[in-house]
KETOR-287478 format. One line per field, with one value per residue: x, y, z of N, C-alpha, C in turn; residue number from 1; residue in three letters. Coordinates in nm, 3 decimals. Layout:
! residues N
n.c1 = c(X  ...)
n.c2 = c(Y  ...)
n.c3 = c(Z  ...)
ca.c1 = c(X  ...)
ca.c2 = c(Y  ...)
ca.c3 = c(Z  ...)
c.c1 = c(X  ...)
c.c2 = c(Y  ...)
c.c3 = c(Z  ...)
n = c(NUM  ...)
res = c(ALA  ...)
END
This chain:
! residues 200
n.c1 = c(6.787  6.671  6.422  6.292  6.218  6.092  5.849  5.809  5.693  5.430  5.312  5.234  5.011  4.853  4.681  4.363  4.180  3.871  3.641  3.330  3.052  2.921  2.753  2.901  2.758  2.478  2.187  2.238  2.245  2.087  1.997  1.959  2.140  2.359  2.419  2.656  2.826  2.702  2.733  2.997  3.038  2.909  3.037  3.241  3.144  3.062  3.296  3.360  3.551  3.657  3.601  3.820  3.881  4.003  4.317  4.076  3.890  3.696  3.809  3.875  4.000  4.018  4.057  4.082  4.083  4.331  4.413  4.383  4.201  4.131  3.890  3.713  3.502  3.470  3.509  3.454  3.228  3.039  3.070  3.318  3.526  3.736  3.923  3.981  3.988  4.236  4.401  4.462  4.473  4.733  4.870  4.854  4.986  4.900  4.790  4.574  4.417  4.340  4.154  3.830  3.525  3.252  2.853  2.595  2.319  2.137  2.004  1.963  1.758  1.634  1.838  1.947  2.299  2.564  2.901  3.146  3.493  3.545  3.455  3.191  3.097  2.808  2.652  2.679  2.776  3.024  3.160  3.233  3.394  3.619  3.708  3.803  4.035  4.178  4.215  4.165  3.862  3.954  3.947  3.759  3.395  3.150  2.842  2.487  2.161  1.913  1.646  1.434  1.206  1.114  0.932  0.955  1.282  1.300  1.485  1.730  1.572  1.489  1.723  1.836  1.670  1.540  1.504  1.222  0.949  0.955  1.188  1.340  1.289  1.460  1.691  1.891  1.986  2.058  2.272  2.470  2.476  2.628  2.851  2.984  3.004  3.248  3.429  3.485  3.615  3.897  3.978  3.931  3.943  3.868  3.755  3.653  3.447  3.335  3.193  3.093  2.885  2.752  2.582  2.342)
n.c2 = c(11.253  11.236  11.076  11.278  11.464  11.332  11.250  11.543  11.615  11.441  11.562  11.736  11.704  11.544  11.751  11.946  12.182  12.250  12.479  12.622  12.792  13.110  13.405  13.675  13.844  13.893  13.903  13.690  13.456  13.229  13.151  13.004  13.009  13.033  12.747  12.591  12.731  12.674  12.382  12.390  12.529  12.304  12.079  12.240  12.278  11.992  11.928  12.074  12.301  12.631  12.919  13.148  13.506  13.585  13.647  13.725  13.552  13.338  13.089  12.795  12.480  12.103  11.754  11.489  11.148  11.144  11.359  11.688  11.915  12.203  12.448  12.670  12.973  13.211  13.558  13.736  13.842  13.622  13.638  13.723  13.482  13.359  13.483  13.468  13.175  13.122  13.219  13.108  12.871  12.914  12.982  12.787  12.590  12.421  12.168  12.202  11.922  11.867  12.078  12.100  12.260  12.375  12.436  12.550  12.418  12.504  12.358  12.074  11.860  11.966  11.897  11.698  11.549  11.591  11.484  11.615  11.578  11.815  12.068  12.283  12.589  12.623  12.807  12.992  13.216  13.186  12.944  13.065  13.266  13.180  12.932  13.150  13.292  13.048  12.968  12.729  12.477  12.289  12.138  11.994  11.946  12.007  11.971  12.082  12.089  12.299  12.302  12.469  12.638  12.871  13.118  13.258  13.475  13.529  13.391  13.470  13.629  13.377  13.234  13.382  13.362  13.286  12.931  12.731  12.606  12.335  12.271  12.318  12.146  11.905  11.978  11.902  11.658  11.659  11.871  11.689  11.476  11.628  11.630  11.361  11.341  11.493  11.470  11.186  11.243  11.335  11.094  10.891  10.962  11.098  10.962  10.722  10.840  10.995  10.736  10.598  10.799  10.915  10.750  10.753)
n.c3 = c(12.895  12.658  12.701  12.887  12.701  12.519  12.701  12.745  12.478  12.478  12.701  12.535  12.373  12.497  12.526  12.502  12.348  12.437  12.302  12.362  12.182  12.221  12.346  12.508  12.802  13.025  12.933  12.680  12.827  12.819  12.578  12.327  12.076  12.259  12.361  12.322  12.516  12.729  12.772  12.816  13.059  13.218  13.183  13.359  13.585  13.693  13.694  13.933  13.875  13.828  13.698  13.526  13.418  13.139  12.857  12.620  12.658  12.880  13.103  13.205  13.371  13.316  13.396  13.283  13.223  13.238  13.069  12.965  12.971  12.815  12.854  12.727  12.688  12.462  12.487  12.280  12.156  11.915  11.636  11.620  11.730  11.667  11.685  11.937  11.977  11.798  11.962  12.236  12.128  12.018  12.285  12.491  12.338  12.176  11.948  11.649  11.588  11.786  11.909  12.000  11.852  11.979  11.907  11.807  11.564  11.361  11.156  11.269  11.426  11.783  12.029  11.901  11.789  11.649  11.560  11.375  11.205  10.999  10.797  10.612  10.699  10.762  10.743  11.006  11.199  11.404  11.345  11.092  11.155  11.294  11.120  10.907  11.025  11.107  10.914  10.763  10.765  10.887  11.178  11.459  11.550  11.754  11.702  11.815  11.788  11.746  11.636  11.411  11.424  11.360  11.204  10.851  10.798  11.037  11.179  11.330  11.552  11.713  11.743  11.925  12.174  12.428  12.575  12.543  12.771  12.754  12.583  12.814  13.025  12.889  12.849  13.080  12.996  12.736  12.765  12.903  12.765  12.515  12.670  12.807  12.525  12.457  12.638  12.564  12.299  12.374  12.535  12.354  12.103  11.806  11.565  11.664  11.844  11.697  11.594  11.801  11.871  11.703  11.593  11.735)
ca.c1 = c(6.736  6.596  6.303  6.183  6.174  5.943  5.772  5.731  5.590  5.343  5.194  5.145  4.906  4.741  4.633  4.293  4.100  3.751  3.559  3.201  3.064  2.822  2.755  2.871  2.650  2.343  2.125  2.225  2.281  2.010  1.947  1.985  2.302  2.448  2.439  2.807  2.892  2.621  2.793  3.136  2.934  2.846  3.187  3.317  3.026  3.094  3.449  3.392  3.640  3.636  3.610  3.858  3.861  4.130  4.281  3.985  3.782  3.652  3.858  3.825  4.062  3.988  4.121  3.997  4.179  4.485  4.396  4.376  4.106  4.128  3.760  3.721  3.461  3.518  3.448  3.491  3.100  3.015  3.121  3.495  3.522  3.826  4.058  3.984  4.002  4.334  4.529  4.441  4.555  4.896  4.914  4.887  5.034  4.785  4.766  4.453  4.373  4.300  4.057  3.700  3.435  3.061  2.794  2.437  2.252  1.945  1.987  1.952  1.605  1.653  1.899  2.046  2.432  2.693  3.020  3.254  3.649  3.568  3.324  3.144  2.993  2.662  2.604  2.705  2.857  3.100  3.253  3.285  3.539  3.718  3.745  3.888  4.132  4.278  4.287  4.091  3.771  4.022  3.925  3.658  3.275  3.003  2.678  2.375  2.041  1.811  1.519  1.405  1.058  1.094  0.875  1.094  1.317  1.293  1.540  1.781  1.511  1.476  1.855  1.886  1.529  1.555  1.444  1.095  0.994  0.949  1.295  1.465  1.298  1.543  1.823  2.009  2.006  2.131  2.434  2.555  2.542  2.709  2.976  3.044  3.117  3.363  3.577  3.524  3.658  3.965  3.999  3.936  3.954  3.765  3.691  3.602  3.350  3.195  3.158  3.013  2.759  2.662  2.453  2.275)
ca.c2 = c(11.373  11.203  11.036  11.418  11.568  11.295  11.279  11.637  11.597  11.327  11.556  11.831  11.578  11.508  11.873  12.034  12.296  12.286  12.593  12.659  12.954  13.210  13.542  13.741  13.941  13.825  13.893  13.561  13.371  13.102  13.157  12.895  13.039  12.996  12.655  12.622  12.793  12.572  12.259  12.409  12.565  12.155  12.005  12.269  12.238  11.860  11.877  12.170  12.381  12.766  13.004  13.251  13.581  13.584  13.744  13.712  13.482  13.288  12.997  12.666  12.344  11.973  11.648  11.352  10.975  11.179  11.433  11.806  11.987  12.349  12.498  12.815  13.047  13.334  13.674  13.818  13.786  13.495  13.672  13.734  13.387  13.316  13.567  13.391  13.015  13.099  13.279  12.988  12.679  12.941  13.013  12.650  12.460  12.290  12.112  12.202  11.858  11.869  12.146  12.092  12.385  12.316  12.506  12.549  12.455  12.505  12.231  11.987  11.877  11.993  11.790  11.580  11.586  11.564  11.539  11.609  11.649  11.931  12.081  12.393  12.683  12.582  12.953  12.997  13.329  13.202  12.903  13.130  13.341  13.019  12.921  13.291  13.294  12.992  12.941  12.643  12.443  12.107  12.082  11.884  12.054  11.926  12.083  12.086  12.078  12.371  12.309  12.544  12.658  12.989  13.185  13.284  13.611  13.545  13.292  13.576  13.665  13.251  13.172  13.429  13.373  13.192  12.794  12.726  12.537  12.225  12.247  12.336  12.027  11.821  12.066  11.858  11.561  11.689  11.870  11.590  11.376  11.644  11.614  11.288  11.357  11.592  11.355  11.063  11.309  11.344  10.982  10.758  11.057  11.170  10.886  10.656  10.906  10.949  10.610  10.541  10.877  10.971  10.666  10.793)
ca.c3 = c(12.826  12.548  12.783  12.943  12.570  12.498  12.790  12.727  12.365  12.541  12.763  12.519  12.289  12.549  12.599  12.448  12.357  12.419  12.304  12.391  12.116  12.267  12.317  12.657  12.890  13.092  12.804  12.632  12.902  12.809  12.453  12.210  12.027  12.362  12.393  12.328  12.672  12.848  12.724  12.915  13.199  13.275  13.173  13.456  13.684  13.672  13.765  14.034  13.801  13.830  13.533  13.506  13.278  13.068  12.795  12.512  12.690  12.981  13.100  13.322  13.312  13.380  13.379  13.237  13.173  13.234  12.976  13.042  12.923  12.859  12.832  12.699  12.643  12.392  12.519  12.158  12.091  11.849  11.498  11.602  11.796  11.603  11.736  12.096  11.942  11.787  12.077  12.325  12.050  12.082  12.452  12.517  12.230  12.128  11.801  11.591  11.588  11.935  11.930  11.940  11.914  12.073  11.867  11.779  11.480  11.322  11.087  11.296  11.491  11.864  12.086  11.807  11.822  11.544  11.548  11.276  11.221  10.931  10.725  10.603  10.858  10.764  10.788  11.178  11.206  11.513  11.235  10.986  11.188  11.313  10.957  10.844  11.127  11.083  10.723  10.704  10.869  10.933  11.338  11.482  11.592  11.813  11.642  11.866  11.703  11.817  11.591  11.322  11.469  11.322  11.072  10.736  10.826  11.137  11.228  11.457  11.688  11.702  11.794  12.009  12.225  12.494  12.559  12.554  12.916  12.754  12.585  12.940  13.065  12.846  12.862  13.138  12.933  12.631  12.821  12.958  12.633  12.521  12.818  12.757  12.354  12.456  12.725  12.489  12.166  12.433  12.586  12.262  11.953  11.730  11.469  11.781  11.930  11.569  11.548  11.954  11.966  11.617  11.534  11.846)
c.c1 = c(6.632  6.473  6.218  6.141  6.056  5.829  5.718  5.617  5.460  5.284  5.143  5.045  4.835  4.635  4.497  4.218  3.958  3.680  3.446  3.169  2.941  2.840  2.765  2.758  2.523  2.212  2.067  2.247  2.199  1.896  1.966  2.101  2.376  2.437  2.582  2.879  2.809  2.720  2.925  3.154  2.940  2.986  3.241  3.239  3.061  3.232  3.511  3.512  3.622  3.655  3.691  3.864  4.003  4.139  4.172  3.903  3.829  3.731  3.858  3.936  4.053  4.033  4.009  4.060  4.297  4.508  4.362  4.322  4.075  4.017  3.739  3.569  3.524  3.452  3.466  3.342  3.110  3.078  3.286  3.534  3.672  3.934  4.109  4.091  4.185  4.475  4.524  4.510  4.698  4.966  4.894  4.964  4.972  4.755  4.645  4.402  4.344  4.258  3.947  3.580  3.265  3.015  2.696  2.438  2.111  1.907  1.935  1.825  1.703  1.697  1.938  2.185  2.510  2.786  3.151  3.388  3.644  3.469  3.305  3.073  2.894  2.606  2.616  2.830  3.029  3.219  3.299  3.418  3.631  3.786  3.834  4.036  4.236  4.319  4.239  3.964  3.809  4.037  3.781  3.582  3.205  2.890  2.553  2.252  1.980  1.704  1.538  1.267  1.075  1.000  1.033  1.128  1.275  1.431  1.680  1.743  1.487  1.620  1.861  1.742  1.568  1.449  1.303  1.089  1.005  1.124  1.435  1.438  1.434  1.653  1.933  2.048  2.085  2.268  2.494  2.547  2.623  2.901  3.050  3.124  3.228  3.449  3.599  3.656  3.814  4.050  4.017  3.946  3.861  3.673  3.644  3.455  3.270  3.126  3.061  2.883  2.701  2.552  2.350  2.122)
c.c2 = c(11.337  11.155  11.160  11.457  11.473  11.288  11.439  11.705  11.513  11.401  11.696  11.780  11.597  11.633  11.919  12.092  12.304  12.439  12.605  12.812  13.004  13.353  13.597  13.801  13.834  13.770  13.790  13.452  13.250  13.138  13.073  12.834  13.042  12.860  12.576  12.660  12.720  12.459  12.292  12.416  12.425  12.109  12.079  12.260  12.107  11.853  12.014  12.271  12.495  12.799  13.129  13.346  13.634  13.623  13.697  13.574  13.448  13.130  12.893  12.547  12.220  11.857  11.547  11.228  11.062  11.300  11.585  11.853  12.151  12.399  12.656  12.893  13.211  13.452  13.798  13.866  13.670  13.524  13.744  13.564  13.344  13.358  13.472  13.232  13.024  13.099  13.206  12.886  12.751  12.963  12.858  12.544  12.364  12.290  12.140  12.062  11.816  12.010  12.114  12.190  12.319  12.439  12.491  12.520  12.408  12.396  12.092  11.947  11.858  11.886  11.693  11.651  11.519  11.617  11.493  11.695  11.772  11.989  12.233  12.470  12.664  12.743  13.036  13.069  13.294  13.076  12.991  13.170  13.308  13.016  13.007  13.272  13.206  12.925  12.876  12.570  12.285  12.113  12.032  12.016  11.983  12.014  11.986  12.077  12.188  12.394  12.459  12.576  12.818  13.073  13.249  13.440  13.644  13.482  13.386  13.626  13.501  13.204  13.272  13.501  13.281  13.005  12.789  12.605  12.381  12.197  12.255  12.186  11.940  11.903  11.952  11.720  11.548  11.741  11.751  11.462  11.443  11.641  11.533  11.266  11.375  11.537  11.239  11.102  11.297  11.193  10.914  10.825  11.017  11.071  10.767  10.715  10.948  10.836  10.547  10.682  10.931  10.906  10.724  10.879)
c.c3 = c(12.721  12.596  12.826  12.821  12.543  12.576  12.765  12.636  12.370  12.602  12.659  12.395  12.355  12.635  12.504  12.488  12.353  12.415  12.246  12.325  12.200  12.235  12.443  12.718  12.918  13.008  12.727  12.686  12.861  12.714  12.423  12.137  12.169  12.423  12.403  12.501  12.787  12.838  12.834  13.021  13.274  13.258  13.357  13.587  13.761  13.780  13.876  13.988  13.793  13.714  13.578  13.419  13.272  12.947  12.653  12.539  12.840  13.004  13.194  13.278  13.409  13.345  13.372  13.200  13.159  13.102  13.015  12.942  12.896  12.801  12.788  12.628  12.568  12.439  12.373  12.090  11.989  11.714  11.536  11.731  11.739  11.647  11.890  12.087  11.918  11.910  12.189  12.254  12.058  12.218  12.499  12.475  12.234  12.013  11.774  11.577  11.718  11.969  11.882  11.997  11.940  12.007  11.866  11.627  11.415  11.211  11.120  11.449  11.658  11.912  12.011  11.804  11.707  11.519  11.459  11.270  11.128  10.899  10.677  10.757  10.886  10.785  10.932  11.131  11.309  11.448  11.125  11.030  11.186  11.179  10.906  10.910  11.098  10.964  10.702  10.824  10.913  11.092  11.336  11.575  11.633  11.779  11.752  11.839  11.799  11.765  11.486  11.345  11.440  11.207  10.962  10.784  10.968  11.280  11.312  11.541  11.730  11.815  11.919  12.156  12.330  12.537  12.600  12.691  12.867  12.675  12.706  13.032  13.028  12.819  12.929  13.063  12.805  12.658  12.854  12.825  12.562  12.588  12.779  12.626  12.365  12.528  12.644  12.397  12.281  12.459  12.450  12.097  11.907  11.663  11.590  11.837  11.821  11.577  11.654  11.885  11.815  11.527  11.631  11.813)
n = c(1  2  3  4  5  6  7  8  9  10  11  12  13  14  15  16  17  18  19  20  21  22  23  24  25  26  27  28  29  30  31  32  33  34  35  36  37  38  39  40  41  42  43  44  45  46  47  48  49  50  51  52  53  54  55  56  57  58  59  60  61  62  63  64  65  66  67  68  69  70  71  72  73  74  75  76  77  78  79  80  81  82  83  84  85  86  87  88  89  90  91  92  93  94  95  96  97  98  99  100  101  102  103  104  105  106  107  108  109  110  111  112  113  114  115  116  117  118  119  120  121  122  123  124  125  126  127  128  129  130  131  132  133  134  135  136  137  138  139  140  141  142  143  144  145  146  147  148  149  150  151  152  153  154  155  156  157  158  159  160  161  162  163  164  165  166  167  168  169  170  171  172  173  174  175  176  177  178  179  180  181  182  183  184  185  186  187  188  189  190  191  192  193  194  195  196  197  198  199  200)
res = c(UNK  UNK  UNK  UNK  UNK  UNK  UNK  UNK  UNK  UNK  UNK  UNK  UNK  UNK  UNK  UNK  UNK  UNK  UNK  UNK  UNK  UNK  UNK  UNK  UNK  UNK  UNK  UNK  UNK  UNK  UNK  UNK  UNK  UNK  UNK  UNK  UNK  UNK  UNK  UNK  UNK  UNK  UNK  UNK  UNK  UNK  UNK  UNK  UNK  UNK  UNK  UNK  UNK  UNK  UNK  UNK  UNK  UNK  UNK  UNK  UNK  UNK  UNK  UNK  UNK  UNK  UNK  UNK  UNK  UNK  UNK  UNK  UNK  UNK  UNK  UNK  UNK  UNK  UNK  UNK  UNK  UNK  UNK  UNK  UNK  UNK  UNK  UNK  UNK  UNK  UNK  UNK  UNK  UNK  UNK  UNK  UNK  UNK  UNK  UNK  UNK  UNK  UNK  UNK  UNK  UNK  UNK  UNK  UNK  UNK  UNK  UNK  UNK  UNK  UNK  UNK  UNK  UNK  UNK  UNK  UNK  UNK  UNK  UNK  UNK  UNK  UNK  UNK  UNK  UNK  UNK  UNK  UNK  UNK  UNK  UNK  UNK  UNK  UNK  UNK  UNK  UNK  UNK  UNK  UNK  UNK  UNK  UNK  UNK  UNK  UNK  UNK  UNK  UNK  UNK  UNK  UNK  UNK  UNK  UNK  UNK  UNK  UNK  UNK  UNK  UNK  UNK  UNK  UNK  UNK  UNK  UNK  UNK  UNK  UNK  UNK  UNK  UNK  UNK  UNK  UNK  UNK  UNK  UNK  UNK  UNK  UNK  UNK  UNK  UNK  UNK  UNK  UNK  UNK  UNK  UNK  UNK  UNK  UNK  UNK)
END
């Protein structure tokens, strides 16, 4: 008895939550601020994984070094993302330290990738919520870089514009370094996969 209970506490470790932020409908399909749901899009792409719709989002699951991946897009739009994030880390049991959200930001020059276990929102409506929701910003975030090429008071017709051709050129390259973050963050944790991809 005592061997299954742990065995059973063993495999639910080895369970997380990836969630990809966006924004539903066709619309934003290949905006900027939906880079988040590309990033998942390719994880499930990758591992021939279907998306099902489920309750408060979009869902897909994949295996990796024996690790089970549960992918999730939020169908909440981007400013209630939180409601989604939470009711998935409870319908699975999955430890907040084994959730990591995929985002956009404008901070950081296009296709650069950093990933940290906490932090501020940086102003990103779809952390904020996160944050509210679950009381604090102690999980781990893959931020995206999408450039700042905006005029001032402009920067919401910007995020939510879609990729210029020369940034779709290097689109597939950047997903899939994302990709890898996200099975490493899984396979070897967090402070490991800082340490391999953010000198990068």
């Amino acid at each position: 008895m005592k061997e299954s209970r742990h065995s059973d506490k063993y495999q639910e470790t080895m369970k997380y939550l990836i969630t990809g932020l966006g924004n539903i409908g066709s619309e934003y399909a290949d905006t900027r601020h939906n880079i988040g749901f590309m990033v998942v899009d390719a994880l499930a792409r990758a591992a021939e994984a279907k998306w099902e719709t489920e309750q408060l989002g979009d869902v897909a699951r994949i295996r990796h070094k024996g690790r089970i991946f549960v992918l999730l897009k939020p169908s909440t739009y981007m400013n209630r993302s939180g409601k989604s994030v939470r009711y998935w880390l409870q319908k699975e049991k999955i430890e907040q330290s084994n959730l990591l959200v995929v985002l956009d930001d404008l901070n950081l020059p296009f296709g650069k990738q950093r990933l940290r276990g906490q932090g501020s929102d940086g102003g990103h409506n779809g952390l904020k919520d996160i944050d509210a929701i679950l009381g604090n910003n102690n999980y781990a975030r893959l931020r995206i870089g999408i450039g700042d090429e905006f005029a001032k008071g402009r920067q919401s017709d910007f995020v939510l514009s879609p990729w210029s051709d020369a940034e779709n050129e290097q689109l597939p390259e950047i997903l899939k370094l994302a990709s890898d973050i996200v099975k490493s963050f899984g396979a070897i944790g967090l402070n490991q996969t800082m340490n391999l991809y953010n000198k990068k």
